[in-house]
Structures are given as C-alpha cells and as structure tokens.
N, CA, C and O of each residue as an XYZ file, in Angstrom:
732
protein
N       0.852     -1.178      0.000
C       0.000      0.000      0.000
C       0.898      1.240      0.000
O       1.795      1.523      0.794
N       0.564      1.756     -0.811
C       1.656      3.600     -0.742
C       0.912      4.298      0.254
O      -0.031      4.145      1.030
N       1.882      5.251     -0.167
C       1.515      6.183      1.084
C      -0.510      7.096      1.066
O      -1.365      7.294      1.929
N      -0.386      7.385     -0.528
C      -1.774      7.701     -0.762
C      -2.673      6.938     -0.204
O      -3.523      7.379      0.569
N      -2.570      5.708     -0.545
C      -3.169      4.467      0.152
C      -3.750      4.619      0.869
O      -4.914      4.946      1.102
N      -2.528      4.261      1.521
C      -2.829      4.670      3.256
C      -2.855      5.284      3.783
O      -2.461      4.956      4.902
N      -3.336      6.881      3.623
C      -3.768      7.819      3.961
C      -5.544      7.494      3.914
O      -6.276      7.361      4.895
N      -5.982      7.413      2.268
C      -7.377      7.228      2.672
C      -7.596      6.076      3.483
O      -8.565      6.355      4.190
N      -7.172      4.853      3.763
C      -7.409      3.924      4.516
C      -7.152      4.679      6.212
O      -7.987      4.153      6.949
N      -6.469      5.491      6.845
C      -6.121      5.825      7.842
C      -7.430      6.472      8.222
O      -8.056      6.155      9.233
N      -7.865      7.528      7.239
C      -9.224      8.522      7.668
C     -10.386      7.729      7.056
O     -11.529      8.175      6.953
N     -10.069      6.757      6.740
C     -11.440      5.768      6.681
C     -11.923      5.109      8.173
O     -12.961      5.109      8.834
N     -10.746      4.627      8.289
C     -10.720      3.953      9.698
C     -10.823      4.406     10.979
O     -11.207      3.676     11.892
N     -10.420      5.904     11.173
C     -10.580      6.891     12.552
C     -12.319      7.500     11.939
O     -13.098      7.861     12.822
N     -12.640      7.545     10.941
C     -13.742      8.058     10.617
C     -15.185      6.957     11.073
O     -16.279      7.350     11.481
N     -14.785      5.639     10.865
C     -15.401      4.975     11.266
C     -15.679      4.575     12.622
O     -16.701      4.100     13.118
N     -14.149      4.970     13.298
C     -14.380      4.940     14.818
C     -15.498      5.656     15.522
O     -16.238      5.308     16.442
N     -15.369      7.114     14.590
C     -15.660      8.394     15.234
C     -17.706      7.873     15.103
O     -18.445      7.896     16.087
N     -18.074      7.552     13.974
C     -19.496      6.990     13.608
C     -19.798      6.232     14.941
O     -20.437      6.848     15.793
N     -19.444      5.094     15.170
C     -19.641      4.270     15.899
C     -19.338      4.509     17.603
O     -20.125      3.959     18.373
N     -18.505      5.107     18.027
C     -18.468      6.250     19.102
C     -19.421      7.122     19.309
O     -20.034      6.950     20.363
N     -19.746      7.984     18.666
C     -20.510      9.136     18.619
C     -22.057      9.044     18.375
O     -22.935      9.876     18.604
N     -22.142      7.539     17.740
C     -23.584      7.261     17.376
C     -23.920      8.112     16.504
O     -24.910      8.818     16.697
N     -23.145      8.222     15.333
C     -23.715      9.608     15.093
C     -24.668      8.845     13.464
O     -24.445      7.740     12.970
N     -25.418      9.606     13.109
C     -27.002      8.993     12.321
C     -27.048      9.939     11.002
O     -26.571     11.054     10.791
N     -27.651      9.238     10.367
C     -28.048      9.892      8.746
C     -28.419     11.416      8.755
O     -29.182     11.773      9.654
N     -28.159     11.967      8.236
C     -28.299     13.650      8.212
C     -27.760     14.654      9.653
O     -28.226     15.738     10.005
N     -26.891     14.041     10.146
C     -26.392     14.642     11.473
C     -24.749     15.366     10.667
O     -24.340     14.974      9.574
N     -24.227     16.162     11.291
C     -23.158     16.322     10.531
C     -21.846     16.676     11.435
O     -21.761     17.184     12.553
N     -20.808     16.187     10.472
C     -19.238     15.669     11.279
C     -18.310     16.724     10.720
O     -18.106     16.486      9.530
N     -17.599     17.928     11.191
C     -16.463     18.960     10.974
C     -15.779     18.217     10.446
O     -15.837     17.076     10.903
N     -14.914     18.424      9.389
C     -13.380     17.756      9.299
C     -12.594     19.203      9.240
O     -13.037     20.074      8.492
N     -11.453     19.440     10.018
C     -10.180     20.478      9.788
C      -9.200     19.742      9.663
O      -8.839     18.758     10.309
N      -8.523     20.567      8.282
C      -7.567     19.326      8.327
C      -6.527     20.740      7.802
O      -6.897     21.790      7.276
N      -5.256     20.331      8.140
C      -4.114     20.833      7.724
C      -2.990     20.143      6.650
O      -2.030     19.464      7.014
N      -3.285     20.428      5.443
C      -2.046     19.209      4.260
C      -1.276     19.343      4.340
O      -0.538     18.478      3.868
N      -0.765     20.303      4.877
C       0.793     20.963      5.053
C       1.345     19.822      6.498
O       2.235     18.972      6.450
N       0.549     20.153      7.572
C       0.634     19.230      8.634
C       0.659     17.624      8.107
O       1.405     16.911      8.777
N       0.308     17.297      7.562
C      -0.092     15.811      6.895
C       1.893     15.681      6.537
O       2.753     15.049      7.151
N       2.003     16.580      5.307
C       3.651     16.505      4.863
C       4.295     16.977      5.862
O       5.138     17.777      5.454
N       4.306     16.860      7.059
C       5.479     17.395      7.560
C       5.784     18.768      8.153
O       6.482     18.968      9.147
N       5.109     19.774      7.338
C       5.428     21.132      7.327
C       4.390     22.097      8.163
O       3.186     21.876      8.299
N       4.973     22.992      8.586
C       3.918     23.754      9.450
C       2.834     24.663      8.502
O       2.982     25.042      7.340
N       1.447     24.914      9.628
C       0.730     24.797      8.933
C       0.180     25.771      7.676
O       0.566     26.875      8.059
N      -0.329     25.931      6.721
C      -0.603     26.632      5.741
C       0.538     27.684      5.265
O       0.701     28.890      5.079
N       1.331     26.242      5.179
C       3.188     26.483      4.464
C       2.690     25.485      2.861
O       2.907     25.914      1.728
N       2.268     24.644      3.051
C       2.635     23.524      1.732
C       1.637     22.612      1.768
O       1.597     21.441      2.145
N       0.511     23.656      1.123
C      -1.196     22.872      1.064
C      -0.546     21.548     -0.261
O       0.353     21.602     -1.100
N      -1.288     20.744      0.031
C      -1.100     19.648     -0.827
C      -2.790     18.845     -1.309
O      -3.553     18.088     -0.709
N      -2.806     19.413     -2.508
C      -3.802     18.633     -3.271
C      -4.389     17.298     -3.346
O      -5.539     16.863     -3.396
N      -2.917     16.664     -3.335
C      -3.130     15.028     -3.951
C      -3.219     14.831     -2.374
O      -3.851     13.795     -2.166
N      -2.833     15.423     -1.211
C      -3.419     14.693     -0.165
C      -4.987     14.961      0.402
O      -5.809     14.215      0.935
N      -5.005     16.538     -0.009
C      -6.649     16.344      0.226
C      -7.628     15.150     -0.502
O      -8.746     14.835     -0.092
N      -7.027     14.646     -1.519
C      -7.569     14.031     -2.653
C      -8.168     12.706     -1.701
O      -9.314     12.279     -1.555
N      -6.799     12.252     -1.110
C      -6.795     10.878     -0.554
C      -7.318     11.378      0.464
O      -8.439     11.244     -0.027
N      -7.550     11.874      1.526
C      -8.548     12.598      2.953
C     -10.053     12.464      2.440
O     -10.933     11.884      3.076
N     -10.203     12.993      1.378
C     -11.545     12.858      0.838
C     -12.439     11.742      0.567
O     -13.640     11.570      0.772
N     -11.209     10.792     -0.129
C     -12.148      9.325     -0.548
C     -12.204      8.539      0.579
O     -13.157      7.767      0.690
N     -11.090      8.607      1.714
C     -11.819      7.928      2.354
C     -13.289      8.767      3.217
O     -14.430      8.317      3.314
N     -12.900      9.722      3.601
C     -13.977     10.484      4.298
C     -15.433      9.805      3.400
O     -16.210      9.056      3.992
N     -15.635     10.168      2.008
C     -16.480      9.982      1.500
C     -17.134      8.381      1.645
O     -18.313      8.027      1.669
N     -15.902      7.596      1.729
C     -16.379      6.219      1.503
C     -17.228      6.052      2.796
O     -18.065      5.152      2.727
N     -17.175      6.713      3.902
C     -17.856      6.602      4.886
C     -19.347      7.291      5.361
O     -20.273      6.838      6.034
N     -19.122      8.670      4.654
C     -20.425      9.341      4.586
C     -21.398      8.753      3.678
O     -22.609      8.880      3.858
N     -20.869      8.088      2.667
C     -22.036      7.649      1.219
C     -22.403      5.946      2.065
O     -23.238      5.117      1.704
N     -21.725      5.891      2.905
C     -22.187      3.950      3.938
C     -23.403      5.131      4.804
O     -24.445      5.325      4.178
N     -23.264      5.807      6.062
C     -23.965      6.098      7.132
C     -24.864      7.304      6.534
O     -25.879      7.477      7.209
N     -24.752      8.063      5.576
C     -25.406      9.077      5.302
C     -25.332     10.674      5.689
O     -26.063     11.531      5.193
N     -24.165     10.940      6.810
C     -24.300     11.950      7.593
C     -23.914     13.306      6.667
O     -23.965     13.139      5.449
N     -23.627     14.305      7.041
C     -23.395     15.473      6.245
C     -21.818     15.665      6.953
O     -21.537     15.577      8.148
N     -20.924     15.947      5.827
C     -19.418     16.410      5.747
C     -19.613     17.971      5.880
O     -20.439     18.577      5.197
N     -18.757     18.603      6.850
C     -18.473     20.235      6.797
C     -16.893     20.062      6.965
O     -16.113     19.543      7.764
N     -16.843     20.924      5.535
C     -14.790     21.184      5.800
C     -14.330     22.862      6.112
O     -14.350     23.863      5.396
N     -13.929     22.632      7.489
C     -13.490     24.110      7.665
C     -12.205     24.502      7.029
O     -11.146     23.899      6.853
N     -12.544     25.478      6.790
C     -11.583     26.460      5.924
C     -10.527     26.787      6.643
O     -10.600     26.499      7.838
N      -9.387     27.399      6.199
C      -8.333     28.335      6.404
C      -8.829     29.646      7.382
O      -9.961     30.124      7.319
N      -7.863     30.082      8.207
C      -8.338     31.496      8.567
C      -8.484     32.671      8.086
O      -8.932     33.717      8.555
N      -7.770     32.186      6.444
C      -8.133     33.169      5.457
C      -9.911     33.864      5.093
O     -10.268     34.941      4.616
N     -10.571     32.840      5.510
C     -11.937     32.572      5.039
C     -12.933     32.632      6.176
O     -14.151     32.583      6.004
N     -12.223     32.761      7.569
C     -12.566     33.698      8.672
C     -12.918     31.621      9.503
O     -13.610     31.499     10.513
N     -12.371     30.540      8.891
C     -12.941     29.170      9.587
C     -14.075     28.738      9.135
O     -14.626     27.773      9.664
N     -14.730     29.541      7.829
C     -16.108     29.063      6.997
C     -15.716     27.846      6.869
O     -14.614     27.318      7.019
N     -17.437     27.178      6.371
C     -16.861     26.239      6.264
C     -17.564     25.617      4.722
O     -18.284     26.466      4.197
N     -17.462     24.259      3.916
C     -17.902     23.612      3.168
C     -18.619     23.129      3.194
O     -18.422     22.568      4.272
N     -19.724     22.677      2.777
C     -21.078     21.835      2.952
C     -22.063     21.744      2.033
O     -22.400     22.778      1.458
N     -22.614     20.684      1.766
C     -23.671     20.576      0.498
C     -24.670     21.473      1.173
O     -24.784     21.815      2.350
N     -25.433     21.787     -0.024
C     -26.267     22.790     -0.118
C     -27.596     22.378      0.836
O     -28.132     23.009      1.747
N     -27.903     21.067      0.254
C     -28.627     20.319      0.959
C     -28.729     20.418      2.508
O     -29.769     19.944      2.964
N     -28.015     20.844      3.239
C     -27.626     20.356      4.768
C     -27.626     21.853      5.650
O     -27.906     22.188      6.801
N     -27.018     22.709      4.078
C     -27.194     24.529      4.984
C     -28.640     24.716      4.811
O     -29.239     25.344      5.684
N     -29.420     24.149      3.574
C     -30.891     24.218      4.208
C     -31.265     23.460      5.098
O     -31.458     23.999      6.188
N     -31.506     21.973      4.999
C     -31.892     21.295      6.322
C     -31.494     21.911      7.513
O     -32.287     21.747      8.440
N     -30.414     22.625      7.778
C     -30.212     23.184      9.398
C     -30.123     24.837      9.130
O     -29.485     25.507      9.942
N     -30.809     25.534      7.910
C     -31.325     26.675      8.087
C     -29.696     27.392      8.439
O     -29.538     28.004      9.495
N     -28.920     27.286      7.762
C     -27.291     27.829      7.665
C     -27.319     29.200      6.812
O     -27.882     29.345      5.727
N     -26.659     30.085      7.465
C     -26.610     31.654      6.509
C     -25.408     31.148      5.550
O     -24.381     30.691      6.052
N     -25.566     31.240      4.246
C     -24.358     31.206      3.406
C     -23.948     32.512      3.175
O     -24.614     33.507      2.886
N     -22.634     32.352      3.360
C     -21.294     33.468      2.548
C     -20.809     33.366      1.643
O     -20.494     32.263      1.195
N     -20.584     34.429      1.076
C     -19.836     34.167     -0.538
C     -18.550     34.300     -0.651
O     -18.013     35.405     -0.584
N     -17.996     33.364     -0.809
C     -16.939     32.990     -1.362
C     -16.003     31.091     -2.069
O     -16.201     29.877     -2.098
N     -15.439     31.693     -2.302
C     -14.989     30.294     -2.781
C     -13.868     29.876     -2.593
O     -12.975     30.388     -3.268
N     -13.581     29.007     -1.801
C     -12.330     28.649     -1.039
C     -11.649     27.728     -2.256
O     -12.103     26.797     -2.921
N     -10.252     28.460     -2.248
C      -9.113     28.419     -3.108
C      -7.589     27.764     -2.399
O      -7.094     28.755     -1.860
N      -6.867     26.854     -2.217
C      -5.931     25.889     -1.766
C      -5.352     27.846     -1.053
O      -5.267     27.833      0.175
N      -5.074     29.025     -1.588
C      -4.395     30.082     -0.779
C      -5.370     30.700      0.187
O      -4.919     31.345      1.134
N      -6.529     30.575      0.047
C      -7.653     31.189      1.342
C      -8.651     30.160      1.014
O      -9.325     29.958      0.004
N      -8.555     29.543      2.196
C      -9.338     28.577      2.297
C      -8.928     27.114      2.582
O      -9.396     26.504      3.543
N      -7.893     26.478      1.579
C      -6.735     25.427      2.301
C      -7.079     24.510      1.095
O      -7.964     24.773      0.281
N      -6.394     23.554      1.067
C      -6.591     22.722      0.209
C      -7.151     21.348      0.277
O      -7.190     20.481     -0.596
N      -7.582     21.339      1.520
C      -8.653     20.412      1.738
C     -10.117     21.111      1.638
O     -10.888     20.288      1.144
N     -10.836     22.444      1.956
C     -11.492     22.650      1.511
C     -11.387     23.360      0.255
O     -12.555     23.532     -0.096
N     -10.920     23.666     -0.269
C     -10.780     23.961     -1.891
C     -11.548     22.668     -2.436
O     -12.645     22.652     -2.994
N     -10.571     21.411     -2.095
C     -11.037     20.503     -2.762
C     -12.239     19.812     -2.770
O     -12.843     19.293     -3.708
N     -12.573     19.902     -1.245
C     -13.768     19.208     -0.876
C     -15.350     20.036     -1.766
O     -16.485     19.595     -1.945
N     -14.748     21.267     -2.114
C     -15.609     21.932     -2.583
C     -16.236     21.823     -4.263
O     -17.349     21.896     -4.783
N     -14.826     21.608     -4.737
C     -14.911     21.064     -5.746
C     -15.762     19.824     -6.325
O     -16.370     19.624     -7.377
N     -15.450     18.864     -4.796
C     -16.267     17.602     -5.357
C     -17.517     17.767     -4.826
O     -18.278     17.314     -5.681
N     -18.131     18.144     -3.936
C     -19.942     18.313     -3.801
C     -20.394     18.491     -4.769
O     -19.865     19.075     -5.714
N     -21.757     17.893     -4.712
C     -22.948     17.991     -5.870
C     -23.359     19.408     -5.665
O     -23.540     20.111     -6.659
N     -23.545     19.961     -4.295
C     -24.187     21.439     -4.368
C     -23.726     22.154     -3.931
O     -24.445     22.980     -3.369
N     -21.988     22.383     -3.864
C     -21.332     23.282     -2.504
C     -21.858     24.478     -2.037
O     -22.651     25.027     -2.801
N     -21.635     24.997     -1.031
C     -21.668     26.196     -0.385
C     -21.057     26.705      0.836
O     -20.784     26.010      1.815
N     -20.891     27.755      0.742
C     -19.837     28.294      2.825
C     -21.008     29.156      3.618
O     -21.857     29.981      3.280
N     -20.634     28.573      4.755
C     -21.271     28.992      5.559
C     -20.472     29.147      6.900
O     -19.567     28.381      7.233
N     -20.873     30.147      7.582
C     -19.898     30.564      8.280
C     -19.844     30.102      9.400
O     -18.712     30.111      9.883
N     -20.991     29.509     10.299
C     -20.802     28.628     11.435
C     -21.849     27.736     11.062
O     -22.829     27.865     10.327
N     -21.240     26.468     11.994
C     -22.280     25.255     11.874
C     -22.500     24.821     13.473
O     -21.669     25.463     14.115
N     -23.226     24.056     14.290
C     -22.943     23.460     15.608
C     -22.965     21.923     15.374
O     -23.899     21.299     15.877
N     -22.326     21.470     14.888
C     -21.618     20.169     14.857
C     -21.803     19.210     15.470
O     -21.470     19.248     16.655
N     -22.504     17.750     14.839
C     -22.553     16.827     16.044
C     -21.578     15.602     16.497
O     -21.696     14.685     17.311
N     -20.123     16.192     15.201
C     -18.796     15.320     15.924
C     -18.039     15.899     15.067
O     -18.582     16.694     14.301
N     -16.164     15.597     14.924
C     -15.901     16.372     14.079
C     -13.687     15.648     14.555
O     -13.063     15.560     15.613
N     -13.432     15.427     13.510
C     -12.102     14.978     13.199
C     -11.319     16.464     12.705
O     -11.593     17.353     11.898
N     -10.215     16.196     13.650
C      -8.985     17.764     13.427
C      -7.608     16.898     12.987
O      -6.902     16.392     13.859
N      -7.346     16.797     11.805
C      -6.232     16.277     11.475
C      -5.311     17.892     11.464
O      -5.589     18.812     10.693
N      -4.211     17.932     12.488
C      -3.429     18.848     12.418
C      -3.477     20.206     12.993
O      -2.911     21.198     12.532
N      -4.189     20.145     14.014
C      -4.212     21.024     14.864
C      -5.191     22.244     14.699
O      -5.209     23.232     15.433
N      -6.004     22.009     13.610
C      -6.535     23.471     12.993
C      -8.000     24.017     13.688
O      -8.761     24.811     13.135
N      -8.202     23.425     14.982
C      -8.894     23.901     15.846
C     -10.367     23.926     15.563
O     -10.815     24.980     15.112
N     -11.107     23.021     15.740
C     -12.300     22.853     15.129
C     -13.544     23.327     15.852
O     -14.651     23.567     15.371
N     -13.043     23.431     17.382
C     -14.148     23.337     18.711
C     -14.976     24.228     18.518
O     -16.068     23.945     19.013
N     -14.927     25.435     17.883
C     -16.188     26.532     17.586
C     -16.636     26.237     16.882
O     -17.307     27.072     16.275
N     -16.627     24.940     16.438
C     -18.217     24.172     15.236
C     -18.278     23.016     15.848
O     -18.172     22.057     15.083
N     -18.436     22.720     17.166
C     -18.816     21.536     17.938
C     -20.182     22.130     18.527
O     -20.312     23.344     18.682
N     -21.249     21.171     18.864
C     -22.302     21.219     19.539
C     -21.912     21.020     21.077
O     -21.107     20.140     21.383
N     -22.407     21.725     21.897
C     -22.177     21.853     23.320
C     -22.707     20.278     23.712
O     -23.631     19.917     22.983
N     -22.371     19.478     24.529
C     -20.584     19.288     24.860
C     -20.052     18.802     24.476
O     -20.658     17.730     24.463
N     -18.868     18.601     23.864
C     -17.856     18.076     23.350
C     -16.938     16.971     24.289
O     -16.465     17.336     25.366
N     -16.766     15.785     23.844
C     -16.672     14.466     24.689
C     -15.410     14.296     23.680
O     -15.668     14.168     22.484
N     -13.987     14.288     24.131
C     -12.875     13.856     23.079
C     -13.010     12.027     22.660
O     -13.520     11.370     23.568
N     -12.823     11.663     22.086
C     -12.583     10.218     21.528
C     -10.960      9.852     21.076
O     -10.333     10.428     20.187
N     -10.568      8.965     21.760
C      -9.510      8.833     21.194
C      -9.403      7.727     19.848
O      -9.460      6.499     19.918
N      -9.248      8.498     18.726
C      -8.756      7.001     17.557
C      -7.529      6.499     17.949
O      -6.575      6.914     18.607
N      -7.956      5.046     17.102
C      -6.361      4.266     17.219
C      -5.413      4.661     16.436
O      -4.282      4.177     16.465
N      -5.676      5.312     15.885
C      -4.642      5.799     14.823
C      -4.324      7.371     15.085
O      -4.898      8.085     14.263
N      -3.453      8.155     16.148
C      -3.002      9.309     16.397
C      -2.361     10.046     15.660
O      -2.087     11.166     16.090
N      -1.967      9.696     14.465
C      -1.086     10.631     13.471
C      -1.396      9.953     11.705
O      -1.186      8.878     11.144
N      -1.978     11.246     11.326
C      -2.305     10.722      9.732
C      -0.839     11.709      8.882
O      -0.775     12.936      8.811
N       0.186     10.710      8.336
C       1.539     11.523      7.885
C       1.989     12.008      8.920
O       1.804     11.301      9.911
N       2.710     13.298      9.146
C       3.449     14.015     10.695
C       2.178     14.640     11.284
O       2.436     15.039     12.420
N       0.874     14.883     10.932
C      -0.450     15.464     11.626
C      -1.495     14.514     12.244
O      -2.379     13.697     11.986
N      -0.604     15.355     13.548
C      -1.676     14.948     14.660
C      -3.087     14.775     14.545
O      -3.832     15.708     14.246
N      -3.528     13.477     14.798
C      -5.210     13.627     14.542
C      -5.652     13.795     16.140
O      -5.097     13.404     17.167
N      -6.942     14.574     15.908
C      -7.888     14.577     17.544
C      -9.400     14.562     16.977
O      -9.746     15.147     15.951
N     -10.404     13.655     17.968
C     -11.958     13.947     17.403
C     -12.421     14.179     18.602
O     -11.894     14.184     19.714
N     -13.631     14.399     18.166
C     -15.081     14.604     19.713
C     -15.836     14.167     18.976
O     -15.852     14.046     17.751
N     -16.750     13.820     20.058
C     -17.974     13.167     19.990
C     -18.974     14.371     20.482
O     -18.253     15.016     21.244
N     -20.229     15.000     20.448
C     -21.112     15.410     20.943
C     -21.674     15.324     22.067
O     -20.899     14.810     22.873
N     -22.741     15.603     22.550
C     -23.709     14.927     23.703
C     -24.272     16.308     24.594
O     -23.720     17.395     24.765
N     -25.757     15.734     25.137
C     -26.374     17.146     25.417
C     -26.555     17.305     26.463
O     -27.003     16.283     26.981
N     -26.455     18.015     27.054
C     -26.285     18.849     28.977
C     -27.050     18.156     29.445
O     -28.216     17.803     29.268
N     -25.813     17.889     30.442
C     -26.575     17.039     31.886
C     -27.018     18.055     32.978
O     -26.327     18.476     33.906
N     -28.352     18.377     32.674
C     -28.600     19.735     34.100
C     -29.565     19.228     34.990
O     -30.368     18.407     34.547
N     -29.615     19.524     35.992
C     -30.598     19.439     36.720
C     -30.273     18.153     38.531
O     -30.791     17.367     39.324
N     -29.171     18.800     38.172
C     -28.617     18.062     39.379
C     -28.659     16.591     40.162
O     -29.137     15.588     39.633
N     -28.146     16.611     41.362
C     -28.073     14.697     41.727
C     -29.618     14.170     41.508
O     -29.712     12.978     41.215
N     -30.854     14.933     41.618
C     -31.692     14.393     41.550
C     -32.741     13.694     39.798
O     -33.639     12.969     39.369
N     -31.836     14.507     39.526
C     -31.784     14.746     37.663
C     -31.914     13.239     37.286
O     -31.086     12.607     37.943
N     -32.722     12.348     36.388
C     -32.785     11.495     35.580
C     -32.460     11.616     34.492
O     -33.374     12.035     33.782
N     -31.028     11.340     33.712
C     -30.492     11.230     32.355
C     -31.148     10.595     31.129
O     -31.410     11.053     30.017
N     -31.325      9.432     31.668
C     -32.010      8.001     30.550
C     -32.702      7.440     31.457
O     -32.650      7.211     32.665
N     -33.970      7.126     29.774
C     -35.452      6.254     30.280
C     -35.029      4.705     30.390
O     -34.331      4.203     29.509
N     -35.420      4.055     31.363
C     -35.112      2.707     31.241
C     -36.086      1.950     31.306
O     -35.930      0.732     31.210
C-alpha cells in the first residue's frame, strides 16, 4: 500500500471509529479540519497539498455515502474558519451562506477541494456540529455542539499530523436528583 493508500485507509478507519463512538445517524453532521501541510510534515498553511486532500476525501467519503451523515470542511483562517457543505444540509439546518470560494491560498486545500467535489457546494460561516475529526491542529471546537466528549482514535497521526476527534452529547442539568435516561 503507498503512502496515498494509506492515507485514505487511515481517515477511513478513525472516521469509522468516530461513527460508531458518537452514534452519530443519517443527516447529522461531522467537521473535518484538516491541515495538508501538517499531513507533509510542514507547518501549517506552508505547503497545502492537493493530492493529499484528494486521498482525505475518498476515504472520508467512503464513509459518509455507507452512514449518510453530512461532511463540513473548515476552511483556512483566510476565510474567517467558513466552512464547506452541500447545499442540501445549509438548508436542512437553516445555515446563513457566505460568498466565497475557497481556493488551496484562502481557504486550504482540503477545503478547496472538498468543494470542488460536492454535488451542491456552499460556505457557511458557522455550523454546531454533532462530531468532528482535526487532522493537524486546525482547531475545530467553535463548530462543535455543546458538549464536546474527546474520543480517542487508534490511529493518532495521519503523515506528521496529529489527529484529535469529539464526539457530541447534550447537557446534563438538573442536578443529583436529575434522571439522564429512560429505562
């Protein structure tokens, strides 16, 4: 297996963790931030790399087109952390779109690309997230849904970038006397 390879096999496999962890269900939707530069080695949004968003993508995809959920790729800070998403999904959750079009120099080259391949792209500038994979440090937590539960994958480093995910889950209030789950 080369290295392309096994790249999409790597974010196939932490992606699948993250599903099955998170419980997460058909039309719910998962952040990806990813850094390509971090992936090669290099610090970040030094040496966006195409052919690795390429391979980040198929596997990502091979997993969303199995469970159904909705992909959001956050952008560069060029693009203020917008993010990517079928069109489909900024209506279903009633999302303000922004205009622009994320380009490998504002925007990164994982969402450049990811944008490219949707059937209906669009940016939108915040989402609340119901899980979400950070390959490379690029800080995803202001598109997480309150609270954020870390998950650890078995697989901690996709190339030299650090991977981290969360899982979701919704406030426990109402103190010791509080009932969580119906049994």
């Amino acid at each position: 297996m080369d290295q392309r390879e096994s790249i999409a096999a790597q974010v196939e496999q932490i992606a699948r963790e993250l599903i099955e962890v998170g419980s997460i269900q058909a039309g719910q939707i998962v952040v990806i931030g990813t850094s390509t530069s971090e992936v090669v080695g290099k610090h970040i949004g030094t040496s966006g790399a195409e052919e690795i968003a390429a391979q980040l993508y198929v596997g990502l995809e091979k997993v969303r087109a199995e469970f159904g959920f909705y992909l959001a790729f956050q952008c560069c800070e060029h693009l203020n952390r917008a993010l990517v998403i079928e069109r489909e999904a900024a209506d279903h959750y009633r999302l303000d779109e922004v205009s622009a079009v994320p380009v490998a120099t504002a925007g990164g080259s994982m969402a450049s690309y990811a944008y490219r391949q949707l059937k209906q792209p669009c940016l939108v500038e915040t989402i609340t997230a119901h899980a979400g994979i950070d390959i490379g440090e690029t800080l995803i937590g202001m598109h997480l849904r309150r609270v954020a539960v870390p998950v650890r994958p078995s697989i901690r480093q996709i190339g030299q970038a650090r991977v981290t995910m969360a899982r979701t889950r919704p406030k426990l209030i109402g103190g010791e006397r509080a009932v969580y789950t119906c049994n």
